[in-house]
mmCIF file of the C-alpha atoms, coordinates in Angstrom:
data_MODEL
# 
_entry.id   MODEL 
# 
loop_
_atom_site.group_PDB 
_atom_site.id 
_atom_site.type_symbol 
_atom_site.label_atom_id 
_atom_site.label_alt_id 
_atom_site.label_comp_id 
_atom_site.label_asym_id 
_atom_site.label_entity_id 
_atom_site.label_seq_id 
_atom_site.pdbx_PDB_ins_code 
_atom_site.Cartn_x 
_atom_site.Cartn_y 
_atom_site.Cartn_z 
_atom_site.occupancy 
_atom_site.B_iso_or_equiv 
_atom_site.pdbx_formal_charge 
_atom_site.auth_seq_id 
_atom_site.auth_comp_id 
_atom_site.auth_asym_id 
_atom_site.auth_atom_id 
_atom_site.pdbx_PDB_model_num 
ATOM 1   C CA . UNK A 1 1   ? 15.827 -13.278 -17.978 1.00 0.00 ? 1   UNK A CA 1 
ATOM 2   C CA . UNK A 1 2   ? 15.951 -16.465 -16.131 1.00 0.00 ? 2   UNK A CA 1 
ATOM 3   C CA . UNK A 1 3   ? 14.959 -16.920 -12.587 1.00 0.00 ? 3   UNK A CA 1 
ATOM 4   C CA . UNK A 1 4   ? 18.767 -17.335 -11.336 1.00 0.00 ? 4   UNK A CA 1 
ATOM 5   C CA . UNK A 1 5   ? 19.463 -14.290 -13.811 1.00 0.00 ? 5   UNK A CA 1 
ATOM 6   C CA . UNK A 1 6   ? 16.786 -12.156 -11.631 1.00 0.00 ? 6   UNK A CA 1 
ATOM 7   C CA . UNK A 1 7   ? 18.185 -13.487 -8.148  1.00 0.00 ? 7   UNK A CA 1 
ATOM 8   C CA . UNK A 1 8   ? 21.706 -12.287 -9.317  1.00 0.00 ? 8   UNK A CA 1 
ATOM 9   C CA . UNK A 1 9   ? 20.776 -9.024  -10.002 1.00 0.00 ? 9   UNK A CA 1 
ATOM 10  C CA . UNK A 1 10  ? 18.443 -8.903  -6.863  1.00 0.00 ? 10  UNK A CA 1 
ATOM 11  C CA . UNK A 1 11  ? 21.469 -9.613  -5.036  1.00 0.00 ? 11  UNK A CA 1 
ATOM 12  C CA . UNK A 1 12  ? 23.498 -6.848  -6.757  1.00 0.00 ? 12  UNK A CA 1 
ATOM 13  C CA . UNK A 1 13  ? 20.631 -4.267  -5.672  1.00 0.00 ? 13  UNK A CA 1 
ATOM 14  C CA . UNK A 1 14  ? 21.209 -5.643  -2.357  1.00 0.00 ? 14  UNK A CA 1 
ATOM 15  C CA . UNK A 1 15  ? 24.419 -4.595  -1.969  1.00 0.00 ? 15  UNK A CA 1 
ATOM 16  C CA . UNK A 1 16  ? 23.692 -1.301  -3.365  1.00 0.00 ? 16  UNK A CA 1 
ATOM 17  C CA . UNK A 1 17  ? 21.020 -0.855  -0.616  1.00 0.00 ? 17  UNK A CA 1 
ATOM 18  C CA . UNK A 1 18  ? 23.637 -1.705  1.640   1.00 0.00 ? 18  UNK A CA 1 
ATOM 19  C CA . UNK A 1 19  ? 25.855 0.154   0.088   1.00 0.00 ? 19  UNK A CA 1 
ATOM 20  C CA . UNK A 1 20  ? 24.075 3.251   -0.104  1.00 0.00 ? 20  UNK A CA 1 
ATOM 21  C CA . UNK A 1 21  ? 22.620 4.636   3.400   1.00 0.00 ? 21  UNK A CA 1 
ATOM 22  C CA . UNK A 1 22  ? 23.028 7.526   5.375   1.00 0.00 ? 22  UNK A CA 1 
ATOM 23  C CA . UNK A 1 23  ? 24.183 8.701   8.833   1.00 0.00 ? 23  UNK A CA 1 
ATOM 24  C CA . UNK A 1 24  ? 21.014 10.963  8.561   1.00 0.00 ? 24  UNK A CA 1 
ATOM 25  C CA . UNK A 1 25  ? 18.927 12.715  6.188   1.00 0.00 ? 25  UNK A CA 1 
ATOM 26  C CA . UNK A 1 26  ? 17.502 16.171  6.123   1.00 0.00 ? 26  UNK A CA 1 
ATOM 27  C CA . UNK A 1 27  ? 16.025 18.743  3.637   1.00 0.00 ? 27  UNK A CA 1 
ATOM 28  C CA . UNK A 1 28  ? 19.561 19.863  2.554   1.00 0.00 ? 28  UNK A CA 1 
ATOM 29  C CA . UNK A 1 29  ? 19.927 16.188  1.474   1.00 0.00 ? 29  UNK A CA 1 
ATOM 30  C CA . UNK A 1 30  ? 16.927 15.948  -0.184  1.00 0.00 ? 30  UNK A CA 1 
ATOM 31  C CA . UNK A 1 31  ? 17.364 19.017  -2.127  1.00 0.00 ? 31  UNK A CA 1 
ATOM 32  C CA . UNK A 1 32  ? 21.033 17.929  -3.027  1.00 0.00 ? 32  UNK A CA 1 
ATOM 33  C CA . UNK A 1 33  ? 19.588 14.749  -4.354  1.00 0.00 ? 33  UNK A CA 1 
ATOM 34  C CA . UNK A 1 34  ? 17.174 15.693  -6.527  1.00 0.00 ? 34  UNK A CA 1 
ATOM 35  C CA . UNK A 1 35  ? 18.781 18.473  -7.960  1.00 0.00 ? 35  UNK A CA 1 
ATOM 36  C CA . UNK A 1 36  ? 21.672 16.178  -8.590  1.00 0.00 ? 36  UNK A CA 1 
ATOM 37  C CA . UNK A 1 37  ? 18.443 14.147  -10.420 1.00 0.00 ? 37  UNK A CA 1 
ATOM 38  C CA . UNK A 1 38  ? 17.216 17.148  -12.141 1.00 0.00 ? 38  UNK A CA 1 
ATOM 39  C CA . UNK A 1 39  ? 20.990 17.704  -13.987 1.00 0.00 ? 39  UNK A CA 1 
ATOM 40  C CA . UNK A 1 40  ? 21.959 14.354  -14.571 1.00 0.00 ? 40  UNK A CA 1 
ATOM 41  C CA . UNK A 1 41  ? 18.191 12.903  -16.392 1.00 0.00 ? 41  UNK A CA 1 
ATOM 42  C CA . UNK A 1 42  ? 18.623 12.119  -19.754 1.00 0.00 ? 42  UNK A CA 1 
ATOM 43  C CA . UNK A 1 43  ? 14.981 12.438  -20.286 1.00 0.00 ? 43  UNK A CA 1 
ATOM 44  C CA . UNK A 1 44  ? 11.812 14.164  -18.441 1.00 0.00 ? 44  UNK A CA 1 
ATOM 45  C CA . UNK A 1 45  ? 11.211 12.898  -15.620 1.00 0.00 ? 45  UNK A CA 1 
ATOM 46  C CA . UNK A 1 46  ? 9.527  13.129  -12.250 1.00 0.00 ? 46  UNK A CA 1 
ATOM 47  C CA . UNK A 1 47  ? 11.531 12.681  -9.421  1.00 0.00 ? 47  UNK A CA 1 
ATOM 48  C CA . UNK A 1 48  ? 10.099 12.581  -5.374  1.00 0.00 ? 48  UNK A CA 1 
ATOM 49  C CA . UNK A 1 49  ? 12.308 11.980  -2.510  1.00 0.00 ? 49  UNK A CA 1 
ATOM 50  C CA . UNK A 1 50  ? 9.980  11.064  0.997   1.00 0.00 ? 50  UNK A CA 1 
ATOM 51  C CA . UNK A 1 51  ? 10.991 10.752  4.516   1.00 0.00 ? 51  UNK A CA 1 
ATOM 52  C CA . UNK A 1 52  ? 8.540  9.844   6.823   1.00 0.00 ? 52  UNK A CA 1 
ATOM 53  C CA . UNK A 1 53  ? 5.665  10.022  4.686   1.00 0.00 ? 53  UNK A CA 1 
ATOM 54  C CA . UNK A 1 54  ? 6.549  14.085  4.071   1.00 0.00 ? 54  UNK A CA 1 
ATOM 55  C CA . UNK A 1 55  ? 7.623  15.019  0.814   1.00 0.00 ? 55  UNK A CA 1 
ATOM 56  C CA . UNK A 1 56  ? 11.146 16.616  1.093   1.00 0.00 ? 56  UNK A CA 1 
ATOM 57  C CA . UNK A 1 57  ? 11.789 17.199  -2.960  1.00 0.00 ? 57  UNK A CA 1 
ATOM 58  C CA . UNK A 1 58  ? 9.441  17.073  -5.471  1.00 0.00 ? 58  UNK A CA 1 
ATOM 59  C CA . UNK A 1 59  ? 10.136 18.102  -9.635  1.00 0.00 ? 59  UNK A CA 1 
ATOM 60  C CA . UNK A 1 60  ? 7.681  16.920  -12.764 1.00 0.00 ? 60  UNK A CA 1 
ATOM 61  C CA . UNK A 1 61  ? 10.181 17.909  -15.809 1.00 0.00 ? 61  UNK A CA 1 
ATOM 62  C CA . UNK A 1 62  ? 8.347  19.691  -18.684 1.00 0.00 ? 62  UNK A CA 1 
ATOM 63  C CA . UNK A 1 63  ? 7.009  16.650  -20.804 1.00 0.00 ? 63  UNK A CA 1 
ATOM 64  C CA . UNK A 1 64  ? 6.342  14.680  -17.778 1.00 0.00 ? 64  UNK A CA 1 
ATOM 65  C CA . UNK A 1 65  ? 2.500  13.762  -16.720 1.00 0.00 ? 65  UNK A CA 1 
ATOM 66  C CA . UNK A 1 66  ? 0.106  13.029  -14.006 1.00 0.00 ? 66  UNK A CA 1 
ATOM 67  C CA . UNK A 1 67  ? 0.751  9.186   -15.020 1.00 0.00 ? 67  UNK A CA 1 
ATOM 68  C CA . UNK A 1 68  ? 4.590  9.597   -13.833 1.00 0.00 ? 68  UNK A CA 1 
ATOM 69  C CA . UNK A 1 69  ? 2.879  11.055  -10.855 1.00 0.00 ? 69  UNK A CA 1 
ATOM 70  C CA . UNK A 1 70  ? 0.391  7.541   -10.231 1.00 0.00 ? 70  UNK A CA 1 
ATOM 71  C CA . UNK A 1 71  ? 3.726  5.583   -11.088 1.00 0.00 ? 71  UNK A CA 1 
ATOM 72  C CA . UNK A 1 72  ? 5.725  6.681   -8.329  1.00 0.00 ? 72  UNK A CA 1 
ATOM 73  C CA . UNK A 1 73  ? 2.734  6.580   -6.265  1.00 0.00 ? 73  UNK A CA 1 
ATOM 74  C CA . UNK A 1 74  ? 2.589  3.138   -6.607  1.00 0.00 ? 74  UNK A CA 1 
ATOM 75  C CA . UNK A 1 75  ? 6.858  2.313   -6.489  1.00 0.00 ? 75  UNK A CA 1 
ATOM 76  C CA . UNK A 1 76  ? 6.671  4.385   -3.215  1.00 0.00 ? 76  UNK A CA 1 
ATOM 77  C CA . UNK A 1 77  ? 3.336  2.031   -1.824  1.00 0.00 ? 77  UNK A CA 1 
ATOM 78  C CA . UNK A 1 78  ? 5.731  -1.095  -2.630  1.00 0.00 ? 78  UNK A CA 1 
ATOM 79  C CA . UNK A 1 79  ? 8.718  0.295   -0.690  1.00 0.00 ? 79  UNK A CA 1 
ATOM 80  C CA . UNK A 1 80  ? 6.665  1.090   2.013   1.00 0.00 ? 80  UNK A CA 1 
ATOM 81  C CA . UNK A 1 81  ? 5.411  -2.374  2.232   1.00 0.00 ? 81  UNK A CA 1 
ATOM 82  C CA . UNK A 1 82  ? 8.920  -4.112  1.551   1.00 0.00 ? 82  UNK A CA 1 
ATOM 83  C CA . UNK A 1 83  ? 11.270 -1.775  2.911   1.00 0.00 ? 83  UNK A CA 1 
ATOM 84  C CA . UNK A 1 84  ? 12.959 -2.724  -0.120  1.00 0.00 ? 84  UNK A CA 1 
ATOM 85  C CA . UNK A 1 85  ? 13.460 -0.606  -3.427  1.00 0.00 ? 85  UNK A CA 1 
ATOM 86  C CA . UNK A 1 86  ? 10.873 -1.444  -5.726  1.00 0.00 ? 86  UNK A CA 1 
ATOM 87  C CA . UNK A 1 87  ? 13.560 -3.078  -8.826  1.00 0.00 ? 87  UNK A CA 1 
ATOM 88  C CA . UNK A 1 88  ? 14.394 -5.368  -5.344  1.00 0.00 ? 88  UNK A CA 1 
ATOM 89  C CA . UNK A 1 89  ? 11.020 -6.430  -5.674  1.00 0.00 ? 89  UNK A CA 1 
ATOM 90  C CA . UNK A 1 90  ? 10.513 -6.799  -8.959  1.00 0.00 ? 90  UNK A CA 1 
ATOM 91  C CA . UNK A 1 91  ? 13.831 -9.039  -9.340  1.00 0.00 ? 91  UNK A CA 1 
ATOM 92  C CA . UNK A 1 92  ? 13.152 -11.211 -6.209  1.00 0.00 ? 92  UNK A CA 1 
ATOM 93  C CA . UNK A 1 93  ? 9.555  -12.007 -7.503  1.00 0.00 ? 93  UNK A CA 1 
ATOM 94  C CA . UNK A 1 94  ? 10.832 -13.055 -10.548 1.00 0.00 ? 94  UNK A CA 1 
ATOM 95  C CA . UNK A 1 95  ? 13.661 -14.759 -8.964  1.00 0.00 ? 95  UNK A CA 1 
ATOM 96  C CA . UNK A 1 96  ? 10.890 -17.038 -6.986  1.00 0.00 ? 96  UNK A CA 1 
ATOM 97  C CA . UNK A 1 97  ? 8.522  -17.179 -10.234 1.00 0.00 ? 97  UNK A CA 1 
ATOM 98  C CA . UNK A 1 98  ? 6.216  -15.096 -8.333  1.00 0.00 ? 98  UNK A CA 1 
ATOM 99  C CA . UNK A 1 99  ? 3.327  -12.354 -8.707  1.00 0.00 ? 99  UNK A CA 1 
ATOM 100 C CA . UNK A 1 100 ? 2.906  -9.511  -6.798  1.00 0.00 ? 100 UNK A CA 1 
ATOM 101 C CA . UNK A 1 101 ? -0.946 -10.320 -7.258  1.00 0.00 ? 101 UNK A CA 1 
ATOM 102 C CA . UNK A 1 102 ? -0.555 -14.053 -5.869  1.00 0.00 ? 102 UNK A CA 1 
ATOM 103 C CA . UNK A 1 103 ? 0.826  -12.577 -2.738  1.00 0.00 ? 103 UNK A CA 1 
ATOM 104 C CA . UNK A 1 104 ? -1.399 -12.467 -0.077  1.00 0.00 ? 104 UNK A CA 1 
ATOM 105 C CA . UNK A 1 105 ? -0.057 -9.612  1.906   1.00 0.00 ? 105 UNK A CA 1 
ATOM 106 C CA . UNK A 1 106 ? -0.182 -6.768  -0.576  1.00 0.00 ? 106 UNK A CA 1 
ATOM 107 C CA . UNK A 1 107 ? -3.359 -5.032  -0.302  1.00 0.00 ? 107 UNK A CA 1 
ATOM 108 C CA . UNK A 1 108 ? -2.818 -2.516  -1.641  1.00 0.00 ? 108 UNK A CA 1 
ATOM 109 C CA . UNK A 1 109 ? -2.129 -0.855  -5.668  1.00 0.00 ? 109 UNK A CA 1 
ATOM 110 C CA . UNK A 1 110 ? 1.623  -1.114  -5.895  1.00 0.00 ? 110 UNK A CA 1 
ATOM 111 C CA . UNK A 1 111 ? 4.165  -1.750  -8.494  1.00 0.00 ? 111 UNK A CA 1 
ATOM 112 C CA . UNK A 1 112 ? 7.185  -3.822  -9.136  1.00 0.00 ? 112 UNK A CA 1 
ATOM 113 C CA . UNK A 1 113 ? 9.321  -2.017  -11.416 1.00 0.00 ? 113 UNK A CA 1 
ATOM 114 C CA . UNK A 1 114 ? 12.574 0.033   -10.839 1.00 0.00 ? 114 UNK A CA 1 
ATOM 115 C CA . UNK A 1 115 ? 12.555 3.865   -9.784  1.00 0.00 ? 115 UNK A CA 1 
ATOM 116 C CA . UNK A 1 116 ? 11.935 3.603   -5.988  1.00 0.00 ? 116 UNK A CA 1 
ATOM 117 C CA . UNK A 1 117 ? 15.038 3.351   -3.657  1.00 0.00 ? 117 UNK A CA 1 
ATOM 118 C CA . UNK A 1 118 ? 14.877 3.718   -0.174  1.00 0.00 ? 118 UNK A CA 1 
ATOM 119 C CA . UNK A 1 119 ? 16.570 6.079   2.104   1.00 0.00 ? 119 UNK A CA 1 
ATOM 120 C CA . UNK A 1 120 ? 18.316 4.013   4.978   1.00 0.00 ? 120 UNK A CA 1 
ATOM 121 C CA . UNK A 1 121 ? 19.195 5.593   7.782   1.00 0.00 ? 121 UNK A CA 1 
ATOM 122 C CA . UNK A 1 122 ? 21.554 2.366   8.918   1.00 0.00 ? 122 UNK A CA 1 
ATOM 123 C CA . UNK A 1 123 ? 18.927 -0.825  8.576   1.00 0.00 ? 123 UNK A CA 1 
ATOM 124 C CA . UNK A 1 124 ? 16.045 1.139   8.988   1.00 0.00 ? 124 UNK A CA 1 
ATOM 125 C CA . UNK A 1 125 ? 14.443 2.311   5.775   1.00 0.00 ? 125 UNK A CA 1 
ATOM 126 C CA . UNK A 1 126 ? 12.892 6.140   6.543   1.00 0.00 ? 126 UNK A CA 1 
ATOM 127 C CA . UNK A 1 127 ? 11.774 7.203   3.096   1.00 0.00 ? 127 UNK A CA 1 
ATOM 128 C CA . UNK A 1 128 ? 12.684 6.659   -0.240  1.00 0.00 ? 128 UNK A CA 1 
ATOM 129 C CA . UNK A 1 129 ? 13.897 8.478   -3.753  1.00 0.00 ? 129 UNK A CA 1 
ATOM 130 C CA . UNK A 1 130 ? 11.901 7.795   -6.418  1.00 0.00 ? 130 UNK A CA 1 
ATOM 131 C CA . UNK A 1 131 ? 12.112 8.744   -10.451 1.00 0.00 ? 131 UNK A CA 1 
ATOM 132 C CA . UNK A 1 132 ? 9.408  7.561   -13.137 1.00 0.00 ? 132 UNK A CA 1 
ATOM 133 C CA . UNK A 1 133 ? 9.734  8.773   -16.665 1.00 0.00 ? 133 UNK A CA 1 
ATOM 134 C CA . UNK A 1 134 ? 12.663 6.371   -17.854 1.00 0.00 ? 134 UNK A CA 1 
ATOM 135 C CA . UNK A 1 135 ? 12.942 2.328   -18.325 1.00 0.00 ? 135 UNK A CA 1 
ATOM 136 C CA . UNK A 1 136 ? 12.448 0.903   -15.254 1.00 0.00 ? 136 UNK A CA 1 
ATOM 137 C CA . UNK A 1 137 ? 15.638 -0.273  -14.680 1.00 0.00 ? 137 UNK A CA 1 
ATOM 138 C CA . UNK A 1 138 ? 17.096 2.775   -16.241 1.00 0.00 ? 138 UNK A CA 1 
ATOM 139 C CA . UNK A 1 139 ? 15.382 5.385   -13.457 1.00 0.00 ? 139 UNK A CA 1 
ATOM 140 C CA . UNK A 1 140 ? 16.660 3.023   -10.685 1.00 0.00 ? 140 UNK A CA 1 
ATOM 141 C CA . UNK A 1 141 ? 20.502 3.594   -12.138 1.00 0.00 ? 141 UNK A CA 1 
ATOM 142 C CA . UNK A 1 142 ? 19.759 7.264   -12.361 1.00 0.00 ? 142 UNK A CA 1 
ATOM 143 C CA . UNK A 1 143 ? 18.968 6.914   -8.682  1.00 0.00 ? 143 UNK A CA 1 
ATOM 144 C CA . UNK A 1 144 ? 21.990 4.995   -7.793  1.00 0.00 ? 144 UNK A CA 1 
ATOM 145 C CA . UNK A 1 145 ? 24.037 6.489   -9.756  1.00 0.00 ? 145 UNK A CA 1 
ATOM 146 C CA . UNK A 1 146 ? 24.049 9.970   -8.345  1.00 0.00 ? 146 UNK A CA 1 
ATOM 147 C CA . UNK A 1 147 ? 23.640 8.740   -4.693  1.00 0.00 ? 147 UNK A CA 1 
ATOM 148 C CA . UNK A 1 148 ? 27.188 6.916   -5.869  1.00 0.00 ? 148 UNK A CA 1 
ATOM 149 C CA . UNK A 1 149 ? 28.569 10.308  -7.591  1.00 0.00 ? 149 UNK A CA 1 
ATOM 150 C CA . UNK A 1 150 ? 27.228 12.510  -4.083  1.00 0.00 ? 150 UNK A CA 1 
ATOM 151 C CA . UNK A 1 151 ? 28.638 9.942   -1.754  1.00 0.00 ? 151 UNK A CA 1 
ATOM 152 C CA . UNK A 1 152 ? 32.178 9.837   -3.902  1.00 0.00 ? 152 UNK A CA 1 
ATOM 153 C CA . UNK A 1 153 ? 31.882 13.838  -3.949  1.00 0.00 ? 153 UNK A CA 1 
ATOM 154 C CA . UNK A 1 154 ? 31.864 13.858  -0.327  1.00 0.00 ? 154 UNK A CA 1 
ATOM 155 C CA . UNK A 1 155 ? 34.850 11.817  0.638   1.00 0.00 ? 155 UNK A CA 1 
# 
C-alpha cells in the first residue's frame, strides 16, 4: 500500500471509532461481545475485552496459544497509549512513513497491527476489545463487524 492508500483507510477506521461507541459499558456488554466473537470466528482465536484495566471477557479457542496471549498484550499496550485502535495506528504510521520504534514517546513493547479496538464511552476511550489469532486486519473486521451486527440487533 501507498502512504495515501494507508491514510484512507486510517480515515475509514476513524469513522468506525466514531461510529462505534457506547452510552455505557458493563459486564453484560462484555459478555454479549465476546460471545458474539466466540460464534462468529472463522478460526481459533483469543479474544479479551478490558475496561479500566479489569478484564471483563476473556476466551483462548482450542488451537490458540500463549503467543495470541503476548499479542494482544501488546495491541492492548498501544491502545492504551493512543487511545486509538491499534490497525489506527498501524495505518497512520504508515500513512506518515513512520516507525513505531522512531517514535520517541512509546516506551514501552507494543504493536501496530489490527485486533485492538477501543471501547468509547462518547470521546473517552475506557477499555478496549481485542482478538489475535487471525490476519491482522482480518481480527479487527471480526471486531467491527459484530459491534456493527449487536448495535443493528439493538435498534
Amino acid at each position: 500500500m501507498t502512504p495515501d492508500q494507508h491514510a484512507a483507510r486510517r480515515a475509514d477506521i476513524e469513522a468506525e471509532e466514531n461510529r462505534l461507541t457506547f452510552d455505557r459499558f458493563d459486564f453484560a456488554q462484555a459478555w454479549a461481545i465476546g460471545q458474539a466473537l466466540v460464534a462468529a470466528t472463522p478460526a481459533p482465536v483469543a479474544i479479551r475485552i478490558v475496561v479500566g484495566g479489569r478484564v471483563l471477557f476473556a476466551a483462548a479457542l482450542d488451537g490458540t496459544s500463549a503467543s495470541n496471549d503476548a499479542w494482544l498484550d501488546l495491541k492492548f499496550a498501544a491502545l492504551e497509549h493512543f487511545g486509538r485502535s491499534s490497525l489506527w495506528l498501524h495505518h497512520d504510521l504508515r500513512a506518515r512513513e513512520r516507525t513505531l520504534a522512531a517514535n520517541p514517546s512509546v516506551r514501552r513493547p507494543m504493536a501496530d497491527h489490527g485486533g485492538v479496538f477501543p471501547i468509547r464511552i462518547g470521546a473517552q476511550t475506557v477499555g478496549g476489545i481485542g482478538v489475535s489469532g487471525l490476519p491482522h486486519e482480518a481480527d479487527h473486521a471480526l471486531i467491527v463487524g459484530v459491534l456493527d451486527q449487536l448495535a443493528q440487533a439493538a435498534h
